[in-house]
C-alpha positions as CSV (number, residue, x, y, z in Angstrom):
1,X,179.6,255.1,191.7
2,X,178.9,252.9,194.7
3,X,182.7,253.1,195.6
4,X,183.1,256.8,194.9
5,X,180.1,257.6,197.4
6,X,180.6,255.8,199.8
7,X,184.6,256.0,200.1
8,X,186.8,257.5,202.8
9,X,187.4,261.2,201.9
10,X,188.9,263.6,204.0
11,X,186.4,264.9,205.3
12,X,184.9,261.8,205.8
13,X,187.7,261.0,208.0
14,X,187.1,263.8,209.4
15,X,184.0,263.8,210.4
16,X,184.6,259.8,211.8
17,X,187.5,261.2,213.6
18,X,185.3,263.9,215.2
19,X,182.8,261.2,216.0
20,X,185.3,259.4,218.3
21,X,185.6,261.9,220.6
22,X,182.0,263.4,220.2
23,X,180.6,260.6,221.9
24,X,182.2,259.7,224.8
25,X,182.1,263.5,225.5
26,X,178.3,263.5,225.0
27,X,177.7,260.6,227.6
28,X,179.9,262.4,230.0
29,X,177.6,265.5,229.7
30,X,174.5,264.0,229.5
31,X,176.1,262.0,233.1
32,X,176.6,265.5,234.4
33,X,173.2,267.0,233.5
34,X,171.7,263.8,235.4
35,X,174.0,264.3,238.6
36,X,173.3,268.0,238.3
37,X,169.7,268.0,238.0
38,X,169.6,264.9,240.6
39,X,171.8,266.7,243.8
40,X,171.4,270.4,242.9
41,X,167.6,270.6,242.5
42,X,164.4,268.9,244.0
43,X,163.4,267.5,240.4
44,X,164.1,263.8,241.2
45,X,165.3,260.7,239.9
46,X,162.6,260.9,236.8
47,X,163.9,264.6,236.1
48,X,166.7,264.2,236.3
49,X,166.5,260.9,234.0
50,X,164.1,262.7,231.8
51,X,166.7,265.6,231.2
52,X,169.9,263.4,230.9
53,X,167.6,261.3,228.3
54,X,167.0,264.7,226.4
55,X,170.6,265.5,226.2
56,X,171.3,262.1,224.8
57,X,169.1,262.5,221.7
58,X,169.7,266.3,221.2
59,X,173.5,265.5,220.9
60,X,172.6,262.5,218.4
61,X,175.4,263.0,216.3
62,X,173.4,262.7,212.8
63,X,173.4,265.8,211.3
64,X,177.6,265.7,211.6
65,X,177.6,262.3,210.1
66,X,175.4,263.3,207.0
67,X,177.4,266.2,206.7
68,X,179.5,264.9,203.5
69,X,178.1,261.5,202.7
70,X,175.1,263.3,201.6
71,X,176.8,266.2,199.5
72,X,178.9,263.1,198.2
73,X,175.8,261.5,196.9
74,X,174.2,264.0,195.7
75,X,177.1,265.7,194.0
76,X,178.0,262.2,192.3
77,X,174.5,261.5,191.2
78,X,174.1,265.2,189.9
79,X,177.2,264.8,187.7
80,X,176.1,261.2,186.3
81,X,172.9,262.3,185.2
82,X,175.3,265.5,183.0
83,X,177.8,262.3,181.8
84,X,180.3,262.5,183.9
85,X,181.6,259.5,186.3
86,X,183.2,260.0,189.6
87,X,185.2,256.9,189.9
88,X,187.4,258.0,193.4
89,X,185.9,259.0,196.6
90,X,188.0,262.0,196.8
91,X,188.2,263.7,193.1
92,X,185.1,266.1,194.1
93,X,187.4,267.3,196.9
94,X,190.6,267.5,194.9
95,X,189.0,269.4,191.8
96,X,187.7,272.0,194.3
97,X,191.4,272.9,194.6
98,X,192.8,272.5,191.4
99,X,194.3,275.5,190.6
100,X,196.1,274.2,187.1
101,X,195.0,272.1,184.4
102,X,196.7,270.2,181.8
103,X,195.5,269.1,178.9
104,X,197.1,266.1,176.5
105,X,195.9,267.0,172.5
106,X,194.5,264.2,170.8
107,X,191.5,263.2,171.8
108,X,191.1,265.3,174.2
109,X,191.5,268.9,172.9
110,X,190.7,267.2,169.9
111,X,188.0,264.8,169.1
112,X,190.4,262.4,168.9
113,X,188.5,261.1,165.3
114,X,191.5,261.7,162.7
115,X,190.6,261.4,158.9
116,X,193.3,260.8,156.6
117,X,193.4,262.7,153.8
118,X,196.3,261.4,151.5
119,X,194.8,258.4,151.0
120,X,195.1,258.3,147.0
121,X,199.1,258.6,147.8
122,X,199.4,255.7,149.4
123,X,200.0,252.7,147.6
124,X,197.2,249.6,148.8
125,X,199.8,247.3,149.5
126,X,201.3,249.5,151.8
127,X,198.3,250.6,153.4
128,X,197.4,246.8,154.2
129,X,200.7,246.5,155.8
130,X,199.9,249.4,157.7
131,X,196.6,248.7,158.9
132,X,198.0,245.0,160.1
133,X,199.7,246.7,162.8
134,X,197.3,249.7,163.6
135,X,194.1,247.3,163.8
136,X,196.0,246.6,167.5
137,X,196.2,249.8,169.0
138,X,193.8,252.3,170.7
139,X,195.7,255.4,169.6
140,X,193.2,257.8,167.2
141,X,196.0,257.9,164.7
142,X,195.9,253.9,164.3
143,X,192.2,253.7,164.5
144,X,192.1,256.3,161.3
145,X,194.9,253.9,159.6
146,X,192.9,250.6,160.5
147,X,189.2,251.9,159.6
148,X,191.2,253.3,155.9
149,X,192.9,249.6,155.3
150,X,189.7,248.1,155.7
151,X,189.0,244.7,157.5
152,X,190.9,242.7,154.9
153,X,194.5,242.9,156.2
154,X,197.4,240.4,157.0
155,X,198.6,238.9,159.8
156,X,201.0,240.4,162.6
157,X,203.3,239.3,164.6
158,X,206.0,240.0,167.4
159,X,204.0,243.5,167.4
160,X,205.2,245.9,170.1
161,X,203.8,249.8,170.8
162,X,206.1,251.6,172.5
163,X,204.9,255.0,174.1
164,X,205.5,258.0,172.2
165,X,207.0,256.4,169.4
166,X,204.4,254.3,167.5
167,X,203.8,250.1,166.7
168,X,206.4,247.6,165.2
169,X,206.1,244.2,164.0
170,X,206.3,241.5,161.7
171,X,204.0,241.1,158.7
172,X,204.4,239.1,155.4
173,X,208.0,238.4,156.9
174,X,209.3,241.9,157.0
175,X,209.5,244.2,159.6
176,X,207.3,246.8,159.6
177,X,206.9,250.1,161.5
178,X,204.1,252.7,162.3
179,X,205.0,255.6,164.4
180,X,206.5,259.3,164.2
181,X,209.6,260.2,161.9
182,X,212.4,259.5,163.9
183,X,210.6,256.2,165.0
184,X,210.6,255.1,161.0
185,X,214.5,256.0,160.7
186,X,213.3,260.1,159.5
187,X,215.6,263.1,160.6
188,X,213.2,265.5,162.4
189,X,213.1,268.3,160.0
190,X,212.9,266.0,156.8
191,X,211.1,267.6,154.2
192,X,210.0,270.1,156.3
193,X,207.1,270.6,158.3
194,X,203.9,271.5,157.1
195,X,201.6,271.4,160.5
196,X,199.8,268.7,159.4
197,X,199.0,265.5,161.4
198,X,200.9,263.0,160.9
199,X,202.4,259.4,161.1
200,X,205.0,257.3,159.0
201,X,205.0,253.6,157.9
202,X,208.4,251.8,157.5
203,X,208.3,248.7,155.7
204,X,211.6,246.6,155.1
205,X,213.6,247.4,152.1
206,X,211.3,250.6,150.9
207,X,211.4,254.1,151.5
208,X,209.1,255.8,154.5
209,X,205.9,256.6,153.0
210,X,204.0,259.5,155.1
211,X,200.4,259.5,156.2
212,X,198.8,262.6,156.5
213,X,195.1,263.3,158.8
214,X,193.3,265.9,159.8
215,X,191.8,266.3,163.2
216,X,189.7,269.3,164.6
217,X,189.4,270.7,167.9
218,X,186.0,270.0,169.8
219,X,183.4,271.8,169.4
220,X,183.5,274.1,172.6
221,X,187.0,273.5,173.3
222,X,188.3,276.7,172.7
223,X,184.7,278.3,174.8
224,X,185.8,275.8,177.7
225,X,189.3,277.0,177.8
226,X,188.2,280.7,177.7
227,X,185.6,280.0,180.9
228,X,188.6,278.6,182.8
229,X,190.6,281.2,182.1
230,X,187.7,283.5,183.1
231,X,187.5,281.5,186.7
232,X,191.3,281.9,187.1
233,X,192.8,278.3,186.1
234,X,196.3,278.3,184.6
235,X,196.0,276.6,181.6
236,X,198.6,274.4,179.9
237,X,198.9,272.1,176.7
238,X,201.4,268.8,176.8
239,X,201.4,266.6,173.8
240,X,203.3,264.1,172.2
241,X,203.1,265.7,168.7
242,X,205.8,268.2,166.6
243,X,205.9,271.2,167.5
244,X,204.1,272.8,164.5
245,X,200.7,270.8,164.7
246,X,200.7,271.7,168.5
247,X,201.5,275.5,168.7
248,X,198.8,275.5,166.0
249,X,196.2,273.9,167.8
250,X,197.2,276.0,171.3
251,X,196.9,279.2,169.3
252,X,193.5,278.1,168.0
253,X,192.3,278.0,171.7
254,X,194.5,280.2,173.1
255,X,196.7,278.4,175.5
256,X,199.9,280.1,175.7
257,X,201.9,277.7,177.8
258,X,202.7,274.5,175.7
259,X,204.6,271.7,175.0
260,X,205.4,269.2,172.1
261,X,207.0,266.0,171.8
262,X,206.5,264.8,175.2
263,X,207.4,261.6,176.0
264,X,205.2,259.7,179.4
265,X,208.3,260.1,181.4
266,X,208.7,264.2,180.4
267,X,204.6,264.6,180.9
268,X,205.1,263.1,184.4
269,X,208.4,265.3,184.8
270,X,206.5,268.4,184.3
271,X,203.7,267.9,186.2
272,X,205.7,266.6,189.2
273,X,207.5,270.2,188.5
274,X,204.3,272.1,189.1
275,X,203.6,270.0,192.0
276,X,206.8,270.6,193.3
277,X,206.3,274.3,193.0
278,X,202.5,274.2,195.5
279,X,200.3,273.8,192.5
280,X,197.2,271.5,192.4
281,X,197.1,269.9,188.6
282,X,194.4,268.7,186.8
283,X,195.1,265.9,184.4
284,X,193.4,265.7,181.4
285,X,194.2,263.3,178.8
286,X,193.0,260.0,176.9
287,X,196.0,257.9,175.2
288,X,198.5,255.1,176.2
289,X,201.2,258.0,176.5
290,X,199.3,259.7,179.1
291,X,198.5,256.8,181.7
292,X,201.0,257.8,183.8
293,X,200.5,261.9,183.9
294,X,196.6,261.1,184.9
295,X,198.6,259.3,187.4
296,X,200.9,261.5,188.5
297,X,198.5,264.1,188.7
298,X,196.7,265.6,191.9
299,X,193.4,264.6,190.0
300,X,192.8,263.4,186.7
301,X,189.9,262.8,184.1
302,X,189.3,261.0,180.9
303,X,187.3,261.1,178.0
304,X,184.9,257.7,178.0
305,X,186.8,256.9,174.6
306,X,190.3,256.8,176.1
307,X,192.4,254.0,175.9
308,X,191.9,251.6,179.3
309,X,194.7,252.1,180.7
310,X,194.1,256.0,180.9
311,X,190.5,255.0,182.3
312,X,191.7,253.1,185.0
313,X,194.0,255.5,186.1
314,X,191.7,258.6,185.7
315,X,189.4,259.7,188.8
316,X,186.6,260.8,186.7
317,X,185.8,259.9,183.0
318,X,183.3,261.8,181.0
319,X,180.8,261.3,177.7
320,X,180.2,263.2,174.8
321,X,182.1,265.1,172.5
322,X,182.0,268.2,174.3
323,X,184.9,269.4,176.4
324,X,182.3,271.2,178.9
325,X,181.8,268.5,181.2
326,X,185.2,269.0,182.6
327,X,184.1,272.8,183.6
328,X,180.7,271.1,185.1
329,X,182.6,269.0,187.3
330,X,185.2,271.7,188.8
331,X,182.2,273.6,189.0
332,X,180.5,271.0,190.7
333,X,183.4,269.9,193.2
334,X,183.2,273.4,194.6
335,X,179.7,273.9,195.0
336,X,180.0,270.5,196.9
337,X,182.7,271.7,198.8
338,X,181.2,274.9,200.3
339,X,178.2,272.8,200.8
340,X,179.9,270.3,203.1
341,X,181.5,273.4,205.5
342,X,177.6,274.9,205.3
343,X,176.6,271.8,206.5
344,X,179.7,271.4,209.4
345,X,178.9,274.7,210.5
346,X,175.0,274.0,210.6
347,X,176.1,270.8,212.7
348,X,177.9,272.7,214.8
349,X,175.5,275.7,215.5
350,X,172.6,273.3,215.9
351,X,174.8,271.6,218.6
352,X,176.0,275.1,220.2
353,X,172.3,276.2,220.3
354,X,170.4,273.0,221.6
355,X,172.7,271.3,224.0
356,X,172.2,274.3,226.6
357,X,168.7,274.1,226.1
358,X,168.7,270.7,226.9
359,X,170.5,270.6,229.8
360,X,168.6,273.3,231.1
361,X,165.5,271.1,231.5
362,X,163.8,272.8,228.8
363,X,163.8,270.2,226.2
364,X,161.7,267.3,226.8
365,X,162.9,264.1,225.0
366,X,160.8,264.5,222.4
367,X,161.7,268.2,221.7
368,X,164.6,266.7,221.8
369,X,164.1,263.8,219.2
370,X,162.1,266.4,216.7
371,X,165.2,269.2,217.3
372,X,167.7,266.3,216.1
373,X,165.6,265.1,213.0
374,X,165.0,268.8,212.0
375,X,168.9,269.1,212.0
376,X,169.4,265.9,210.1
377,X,166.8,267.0,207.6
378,X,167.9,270.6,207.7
379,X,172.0,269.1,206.2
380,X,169.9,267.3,204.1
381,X,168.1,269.7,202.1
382,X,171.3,271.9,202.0
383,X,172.9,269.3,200.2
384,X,169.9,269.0,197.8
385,X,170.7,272.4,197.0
386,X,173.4,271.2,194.3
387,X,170.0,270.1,192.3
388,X,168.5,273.2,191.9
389,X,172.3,275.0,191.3
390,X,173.3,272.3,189.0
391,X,170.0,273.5,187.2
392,X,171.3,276.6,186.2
393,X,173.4,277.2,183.1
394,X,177.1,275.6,183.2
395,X,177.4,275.8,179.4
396,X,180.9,278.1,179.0
């Protein structure tokens, strides 16, 4: 939180960048308005000080230097309290220009908390063997086959997880696989395709037994993806499943533009297409598989139960089994961002409006120091304003 406050956004850079030149321009004004007042009128070396001294702390460059810090803070704090973690100093300013969003399936569409339902089919044995190599992985899929095969299993070894295939190793001196069809040695369309989630254990010297789970969408998930439609988002759905368990959960929420069995590489190939063609991309997955497409994407965010990896890489993570924190926080990155121009163009005007006055003679110095803490004060409360907005109903 610290480093996501307090980091160097663009318009933090900004605003330094203006700083650099403000300054030296302020002194040279406030050296003019003493020379002025000193030569050009009978007010004296202590009127001509006094005005110079009002210029100084009139053009106090406060209010420009709260400008976004403060929005930042508030902003981030705001969507903390509402379970949502800004982890980058610049993924409030991103989402306010995400313009497409891309969502992985399970786990994120999904709840990502699998129950198999062919349990009675699978021999014990096998589902031992099975749970020996899931127990090591964070995918939803393995997590349903470990918590099924108990804590009673037998050792692994040499175990691997490759992305977008599934886990092989050792265990009981045979090798062993756990993964998607083609992964355990299965033609694609073998035996058909029923929709149904699914994963396949290969153990040496027997025939592919399938494991079959059931998995439903969130809650709001197909509420959230209505309200973004609504605001104008272009949707789309890239996962690493078959085809028929993914056109059926897209159709469920209505997204129209999917894609199944999508390896990492192919998830980052399509999103560096979008980029390619102007668009800003949300990323919006949980899994191994889609580390590097929260990566690859202009900003990203993560469900707090996604594997580390994908948290690491993520720019915001959020709690809950709701999807609608991920509509608060676009919501949320472009209330701050019209907050931070209100507050540049307060800055400005304050500056536009005072500075004359000042150099007119009309602003003592202590005018002058109330007039600068008003303005800092007056950013200040403008930026508080995301309390009182965040308030309001940002259910879908």
């Amino acid at each position: 939180m610290s480093a996501a406050e307090q980091g160097r956004a663009r318009y933090v850079r900004l605003a330094d960048r203006i700083a650099r030149f403000y300054a030296p321009f302020v002194h040279l004004m406030a050296g003019a308005t003493f020379l002025g007042w000193f030569f050009l009128s009978d007010a004296g070396l202590r009127g001509a000080l006094m005005a110079a001294v009002a210029v100084l702390i009139i053009t106090c460059p406060c209010a420009l230097a709260l400008a976004v810090p403060v929005v930042q803070v508030v902003a981030t704090g705001q969507l903390l309290r509402r379970g949502v973690l800004v982890k980058t100093p610049d993924a409030l300013e991103k989402l306010a220009k995400v313009d497409t969003i891309v969502f992985d399936k399970t786990g994120t569409l999904t709840e990502g908390r699998p129950r198999l339902i062919n349990g009675s089919e699978i021999p014990t044995a096998q589902l031992r063997l099975a749970g020996a190599l899931a127990r090591t992985s964070r995918h939803p899929l393995a997590q349903a086959v470990a918590m099924a095969a108990g804590e009673v299993v037998p050792p692994a070894s040499a175990i691997e997880e490759r992305p977008g295939a599934g886990l092989a190793g050792i265990v009981e001196g045979r090798e062993v696989r756990l993964g998607s069809r083609v992964f355990c040695g299965l033609a694609k369309d073998e035996r058909g395709d029923d929709g149904a989630m699914e994963i396949w254990l290969a153990v040496e010297g027997r025939a592919p037994q399938r494991i079959v789970f059931a998995d439903r969408p969130r809650a709001d998930a197909a509420a959230v993806v209505a309200a973004l439609k609504r605001r104008g988002y272009r949707l789309a759905l890239l996962s690493g499943d078959r085809p028929a368990v993914v056109g059926r959960i897209a159709g469920e929420l209505g997204i129209e533009d999917w894609r199944a069995a999508c390896l990492p590489a192919e998830k980052v190939a399509a999103l560096e297409a979008w980029t390619q063609a102007g668009a800003k991309v949300l990323m919006v997955g949980d899994g191994l598989n889609d580390a590097p497409a929260l990566a690859a994407g202009f900003v990203s965010t993560s469900p707090a139960s996604a594997a580390a990896v994908s948290q690491t890489a993520a720019d915001l993570l959020f709690q809950g089994q709701l999807l609608a924190p991920v509509l608060l926080a676009l919501r949320t990155a472009r209330l701050a961002g019209r907050l931070v121009k209100q507050n540049f163009a307060l800055a400005i005007l304050y500056n536009l409006g005072a500075v004359p006055i000042a150099i007119a003679g009309l602003a003592t110095p202590l005018i002058a120091a109330v007039a600068m803490s008003s303005s800092s004060l007056l950013v200040t409360a403008n930026a508080f304003r995301l309390w009182a907005l965040g308030a309001e109903d940002s259910q879908p």
